[in-house]
Backbone bond lengths (Angstrom), bond angles and torsions (degrees), N, CA, C in turn:
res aa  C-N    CA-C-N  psi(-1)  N-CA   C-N-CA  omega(-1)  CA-C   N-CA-C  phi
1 X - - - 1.449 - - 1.530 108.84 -
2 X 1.189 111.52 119.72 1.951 118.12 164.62 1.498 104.31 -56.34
3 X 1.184 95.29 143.00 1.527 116.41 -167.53 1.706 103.20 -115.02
4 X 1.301 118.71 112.44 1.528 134.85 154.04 1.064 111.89 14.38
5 X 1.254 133.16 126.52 1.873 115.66 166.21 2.025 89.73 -112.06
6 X 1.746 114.42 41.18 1.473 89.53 154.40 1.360 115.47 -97.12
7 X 1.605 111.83 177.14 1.738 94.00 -179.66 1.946 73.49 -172.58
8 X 1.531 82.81 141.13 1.642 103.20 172.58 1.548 126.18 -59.76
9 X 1.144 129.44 149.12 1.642 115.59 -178.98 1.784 107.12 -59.47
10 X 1.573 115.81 -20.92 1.890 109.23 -168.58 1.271 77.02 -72.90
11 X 1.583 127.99 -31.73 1.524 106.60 -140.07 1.948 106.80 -92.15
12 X 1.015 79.65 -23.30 2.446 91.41 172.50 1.389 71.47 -76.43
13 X 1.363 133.46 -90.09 1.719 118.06 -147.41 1.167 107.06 -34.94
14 X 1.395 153.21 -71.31 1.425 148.62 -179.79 1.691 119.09 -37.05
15 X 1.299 114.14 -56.81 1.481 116.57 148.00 1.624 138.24 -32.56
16 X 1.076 109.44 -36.52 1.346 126.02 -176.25 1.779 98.30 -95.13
17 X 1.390 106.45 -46.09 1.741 87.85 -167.86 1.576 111.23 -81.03
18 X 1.407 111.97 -7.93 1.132 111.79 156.65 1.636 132.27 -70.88
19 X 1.153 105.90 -41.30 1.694 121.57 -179.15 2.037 88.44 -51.66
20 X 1.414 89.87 -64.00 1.832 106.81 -170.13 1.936 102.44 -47.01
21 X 1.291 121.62 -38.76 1.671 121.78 -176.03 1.145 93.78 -65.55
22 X 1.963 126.24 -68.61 1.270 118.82 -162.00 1.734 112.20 -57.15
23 X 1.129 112.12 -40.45 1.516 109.19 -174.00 1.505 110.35 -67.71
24 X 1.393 124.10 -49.29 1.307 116.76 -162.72 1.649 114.71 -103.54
25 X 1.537 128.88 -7.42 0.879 148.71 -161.18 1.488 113.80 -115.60
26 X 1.658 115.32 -70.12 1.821 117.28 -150.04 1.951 75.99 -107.55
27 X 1.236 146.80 -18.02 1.251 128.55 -164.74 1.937 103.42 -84.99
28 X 1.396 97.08 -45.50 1.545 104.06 -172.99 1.657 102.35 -52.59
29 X 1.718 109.37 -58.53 1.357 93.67 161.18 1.351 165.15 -36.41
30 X 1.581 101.48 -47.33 1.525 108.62 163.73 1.327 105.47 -82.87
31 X 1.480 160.03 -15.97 1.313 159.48 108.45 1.809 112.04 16.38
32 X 1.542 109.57 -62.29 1.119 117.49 -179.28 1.651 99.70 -81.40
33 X 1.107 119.78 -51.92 1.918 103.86 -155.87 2.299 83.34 -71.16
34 X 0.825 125.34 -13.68 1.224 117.54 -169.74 1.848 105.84 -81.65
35 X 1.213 115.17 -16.98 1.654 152.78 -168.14 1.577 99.46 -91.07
36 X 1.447 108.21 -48.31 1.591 106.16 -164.07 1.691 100.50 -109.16
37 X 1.649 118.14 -19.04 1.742 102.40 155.81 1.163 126.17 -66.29
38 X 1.692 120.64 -37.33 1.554 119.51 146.50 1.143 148.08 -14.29
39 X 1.269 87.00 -56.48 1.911 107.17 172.45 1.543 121.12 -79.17
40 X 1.160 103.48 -14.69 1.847 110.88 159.62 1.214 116.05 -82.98
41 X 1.421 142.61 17.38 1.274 135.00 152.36 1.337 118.62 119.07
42 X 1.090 131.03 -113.42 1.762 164.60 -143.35 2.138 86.52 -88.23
43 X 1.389 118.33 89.45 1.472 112.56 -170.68 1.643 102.27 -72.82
44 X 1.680 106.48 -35.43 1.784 113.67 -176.33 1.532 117.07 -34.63
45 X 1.475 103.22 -50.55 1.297 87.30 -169.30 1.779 104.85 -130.29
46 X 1.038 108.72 40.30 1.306 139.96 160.80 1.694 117.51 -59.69
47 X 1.774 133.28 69.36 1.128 113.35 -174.66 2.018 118.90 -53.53
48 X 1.124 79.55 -57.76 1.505 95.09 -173.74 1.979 108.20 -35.93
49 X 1.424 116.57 -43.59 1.599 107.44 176.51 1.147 110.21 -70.86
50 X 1.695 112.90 -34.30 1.806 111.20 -169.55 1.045 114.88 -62.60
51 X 1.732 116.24 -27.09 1.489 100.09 -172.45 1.404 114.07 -87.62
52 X 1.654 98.70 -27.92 1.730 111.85 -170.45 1.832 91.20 -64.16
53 X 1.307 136.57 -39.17 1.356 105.23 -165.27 1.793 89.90 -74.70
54 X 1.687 125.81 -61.85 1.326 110.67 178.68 1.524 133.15 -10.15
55 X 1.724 109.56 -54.56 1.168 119.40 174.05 1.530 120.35 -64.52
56 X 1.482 124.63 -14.29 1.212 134.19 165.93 1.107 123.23 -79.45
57 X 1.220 131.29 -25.44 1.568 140.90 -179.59 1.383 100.17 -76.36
58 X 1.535 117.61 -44.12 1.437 129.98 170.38 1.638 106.11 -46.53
59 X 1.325 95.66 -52.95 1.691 78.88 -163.57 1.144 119.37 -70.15
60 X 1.710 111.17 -37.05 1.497 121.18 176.04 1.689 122.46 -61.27
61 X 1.366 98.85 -30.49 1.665 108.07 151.37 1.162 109.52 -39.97
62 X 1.097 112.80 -97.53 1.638 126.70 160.29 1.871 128.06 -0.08
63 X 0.701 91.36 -58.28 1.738 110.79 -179.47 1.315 110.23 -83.86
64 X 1.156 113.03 -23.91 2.153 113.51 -173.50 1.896 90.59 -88.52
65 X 1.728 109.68 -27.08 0.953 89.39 -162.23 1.860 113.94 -106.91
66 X 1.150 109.18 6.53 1.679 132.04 166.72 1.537 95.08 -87.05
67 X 1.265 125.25 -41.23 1.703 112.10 -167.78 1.625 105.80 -88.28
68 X 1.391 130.91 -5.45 0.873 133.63 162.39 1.492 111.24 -80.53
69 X 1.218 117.27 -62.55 1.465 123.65 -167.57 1.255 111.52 -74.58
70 X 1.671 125.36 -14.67 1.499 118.46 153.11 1.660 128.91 -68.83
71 X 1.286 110.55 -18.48 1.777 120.78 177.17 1.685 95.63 -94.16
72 X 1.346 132.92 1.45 1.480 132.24 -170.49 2.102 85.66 -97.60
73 X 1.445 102.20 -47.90 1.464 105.63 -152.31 1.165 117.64 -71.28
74 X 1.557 139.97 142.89 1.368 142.86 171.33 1.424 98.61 -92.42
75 X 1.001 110.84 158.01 1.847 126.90 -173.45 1.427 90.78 -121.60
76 X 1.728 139.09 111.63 1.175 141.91 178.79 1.556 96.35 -89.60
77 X 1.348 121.49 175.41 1.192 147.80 -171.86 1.312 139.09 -140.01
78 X 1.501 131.93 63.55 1.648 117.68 -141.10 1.907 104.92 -55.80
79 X 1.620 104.57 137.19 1.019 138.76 -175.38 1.498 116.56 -78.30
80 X 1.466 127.94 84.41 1.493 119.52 -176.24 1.564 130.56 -13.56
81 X 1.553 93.28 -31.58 1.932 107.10 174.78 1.269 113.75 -80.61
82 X 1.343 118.31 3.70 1.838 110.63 -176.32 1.267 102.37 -117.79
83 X 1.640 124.06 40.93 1.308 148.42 -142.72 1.594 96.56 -89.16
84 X 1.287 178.76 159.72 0.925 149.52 120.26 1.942 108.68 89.28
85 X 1.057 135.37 -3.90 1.185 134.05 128.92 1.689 141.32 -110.27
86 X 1.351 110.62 144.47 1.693 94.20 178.96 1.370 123.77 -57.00
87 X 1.330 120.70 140.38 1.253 119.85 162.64 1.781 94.81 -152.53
88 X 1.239 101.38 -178.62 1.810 107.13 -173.63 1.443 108.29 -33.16
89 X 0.840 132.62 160.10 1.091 133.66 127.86 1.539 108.90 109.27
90 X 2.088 112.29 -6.29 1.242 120.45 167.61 1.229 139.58 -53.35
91 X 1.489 124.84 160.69 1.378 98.24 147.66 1.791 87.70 -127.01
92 X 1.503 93.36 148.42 1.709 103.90 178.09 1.414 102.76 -123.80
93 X 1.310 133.11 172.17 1.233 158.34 -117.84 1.630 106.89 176.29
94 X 1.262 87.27 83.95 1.974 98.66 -178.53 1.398 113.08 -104.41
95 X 1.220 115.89 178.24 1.632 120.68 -173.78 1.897 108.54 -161.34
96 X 1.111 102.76 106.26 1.506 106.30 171.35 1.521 117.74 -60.87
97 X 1.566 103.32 173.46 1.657 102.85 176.72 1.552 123.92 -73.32
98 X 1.992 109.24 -5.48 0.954 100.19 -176.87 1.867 96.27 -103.68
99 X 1.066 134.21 22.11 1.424 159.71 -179.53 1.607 101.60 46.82
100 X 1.481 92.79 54.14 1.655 99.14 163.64 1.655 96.15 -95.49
101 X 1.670 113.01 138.86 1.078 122.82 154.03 1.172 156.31 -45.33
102 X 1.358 152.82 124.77 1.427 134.00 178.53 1.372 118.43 -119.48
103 X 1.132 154.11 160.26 1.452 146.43 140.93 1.507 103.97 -129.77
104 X 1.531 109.59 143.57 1.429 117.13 -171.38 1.359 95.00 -164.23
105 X 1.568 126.73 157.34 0.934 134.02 -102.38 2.043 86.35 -177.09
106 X 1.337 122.24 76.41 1.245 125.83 171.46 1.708 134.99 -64.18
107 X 1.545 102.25 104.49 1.676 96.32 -140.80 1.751 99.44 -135.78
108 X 1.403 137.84 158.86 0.923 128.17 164.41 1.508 133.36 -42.50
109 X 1.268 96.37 168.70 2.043 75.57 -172.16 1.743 105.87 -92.34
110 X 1.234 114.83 -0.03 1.753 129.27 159.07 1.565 111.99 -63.20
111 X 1.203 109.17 -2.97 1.693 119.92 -159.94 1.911 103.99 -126.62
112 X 0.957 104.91 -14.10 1.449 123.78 -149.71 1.948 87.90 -69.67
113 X 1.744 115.54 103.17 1.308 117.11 128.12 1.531 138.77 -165.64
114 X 1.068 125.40 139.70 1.441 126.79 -90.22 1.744 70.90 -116.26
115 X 1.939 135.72 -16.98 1.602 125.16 137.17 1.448 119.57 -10.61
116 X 1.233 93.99 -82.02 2.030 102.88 -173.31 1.706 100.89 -88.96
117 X 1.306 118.52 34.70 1.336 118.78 144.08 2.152 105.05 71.52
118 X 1.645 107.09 18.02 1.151 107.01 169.07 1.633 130.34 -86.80
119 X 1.005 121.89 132.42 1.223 108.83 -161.01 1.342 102.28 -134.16
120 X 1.619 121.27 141.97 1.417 100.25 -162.58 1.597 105.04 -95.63
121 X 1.519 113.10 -178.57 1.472 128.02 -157.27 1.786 88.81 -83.17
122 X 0.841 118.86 -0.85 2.095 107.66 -164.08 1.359 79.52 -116.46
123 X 1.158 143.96 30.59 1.860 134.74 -176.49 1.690 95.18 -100.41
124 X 1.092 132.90 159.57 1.326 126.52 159.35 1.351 109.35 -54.10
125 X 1.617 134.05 -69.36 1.265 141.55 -162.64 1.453 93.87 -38.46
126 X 1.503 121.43 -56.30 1.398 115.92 -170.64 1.071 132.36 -65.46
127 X 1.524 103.73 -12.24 1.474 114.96 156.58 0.799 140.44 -78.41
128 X 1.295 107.05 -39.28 1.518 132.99 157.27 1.736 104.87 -33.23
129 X 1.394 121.78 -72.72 1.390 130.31 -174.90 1.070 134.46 -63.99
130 X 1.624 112.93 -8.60 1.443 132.27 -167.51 1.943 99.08 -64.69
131 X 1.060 88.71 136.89 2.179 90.96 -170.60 1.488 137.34 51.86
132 X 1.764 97.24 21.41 1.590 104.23 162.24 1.211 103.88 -95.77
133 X 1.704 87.85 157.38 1.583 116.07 154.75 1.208 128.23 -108.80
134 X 1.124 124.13 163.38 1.446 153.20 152.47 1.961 86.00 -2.98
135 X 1.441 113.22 134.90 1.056 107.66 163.34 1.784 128.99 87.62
136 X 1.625 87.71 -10.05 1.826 99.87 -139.34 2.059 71.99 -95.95
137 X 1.593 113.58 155.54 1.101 124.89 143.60 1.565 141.85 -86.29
138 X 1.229 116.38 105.24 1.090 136.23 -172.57 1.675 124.64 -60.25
139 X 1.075 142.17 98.04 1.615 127.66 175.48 1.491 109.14 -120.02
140 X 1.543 92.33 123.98 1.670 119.40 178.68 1.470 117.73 -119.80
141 X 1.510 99.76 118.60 1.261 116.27 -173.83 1.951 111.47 -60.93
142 X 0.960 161.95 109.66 1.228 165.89 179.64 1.427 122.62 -94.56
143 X 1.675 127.68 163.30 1.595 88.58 -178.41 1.941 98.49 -91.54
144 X 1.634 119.63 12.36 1.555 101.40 -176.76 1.863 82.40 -112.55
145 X 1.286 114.62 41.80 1.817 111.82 155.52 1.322 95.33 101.00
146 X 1.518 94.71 175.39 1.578 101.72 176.62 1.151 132.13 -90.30
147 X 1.706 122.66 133.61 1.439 124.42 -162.25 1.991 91.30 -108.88
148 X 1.293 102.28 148.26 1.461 106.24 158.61 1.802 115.39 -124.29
149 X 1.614 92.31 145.65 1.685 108.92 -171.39 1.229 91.81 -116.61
150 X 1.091 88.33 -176.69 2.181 107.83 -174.45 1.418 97.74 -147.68
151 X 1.547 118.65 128.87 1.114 121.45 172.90 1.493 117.78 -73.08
152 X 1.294 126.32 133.74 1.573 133.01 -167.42 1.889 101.59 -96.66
153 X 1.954 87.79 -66.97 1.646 84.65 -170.35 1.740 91.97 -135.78
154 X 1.087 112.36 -175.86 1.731 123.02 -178.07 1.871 102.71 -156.96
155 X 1.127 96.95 114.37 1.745 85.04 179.79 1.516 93.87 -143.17
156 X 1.563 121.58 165.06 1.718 141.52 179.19 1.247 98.24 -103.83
157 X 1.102 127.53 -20.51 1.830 106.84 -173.04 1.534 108.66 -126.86
């Protein structure tokens, strides 16, 4: 399944200041100690260069693939009219039948972790929730069957 290219403005900000650390920050560094294991001689069995170039391939991995996937990504915006229903960019406030709590947090899948309760928009649940309200019953297919929630609250900020 293709995965969403939306993503929240926290969630491009985190993307970007990362792309910006590895490039201008942790690359120049391992650049130089990779510069000055060089200059000690014998590279074969040299730990200190093997890893510093390793760790460079990493980063440049890294960086080809944040500067790509940041010109792929749309930055959504919650919309005053999606006031009182879910749509991207929520956070809702669910409640199972055994009235255990949830809060989650509808977010790109560049954003996606499931710690601070983010969960991305291509998940079932998030599909599940896409244009409820407050009140509304929820059914999410799972792979141990289907559970139903109840929406509590829905808020943008």
């Amino acid at each position: 399944m293709a995965r969403s290219n939306h993503i929240t403005r926290e969630g491009w900000d985190v993307l970007e200041r990362e792309l910006r650390y590895l490039w201008k920050e942790e690359r120049p560094k391992v650049t130089q100690s990779v510069s000055e294991a060089a200059a000690l001689g014998d590279r074969s069995e040299n730990a200190e260069y093997i890893y510093g170039k390793k760790r460079l391939r990493e980063i440049d991995r890294r960086v080809r693939y944040l500067t790509k996937r940041l010109d792929e990504l749309q930055v959504v915006y919650p919309n005053p009219q999606q006031e009182g229903k879910v749509y991207f960019g929520a956070w809702v406030d669910l409640e199972d039948d055994d009235e255990n709590q949830y809060c989650y947090r509808l977010v790109g899948s560049d954003e996606f972790d499931p710690k601070q309760g983010f969960i991305s928009i291509d998940s079932p649940m998030a599909r599940a929730l896409i244009g409820k309200q407050v009140d509304d019953e929820v059914l999410v297919k799972t792979p141990d069957g289907d559970k139903v929630y109840y929406v509590n609250a829905i808020r943008y900020k």
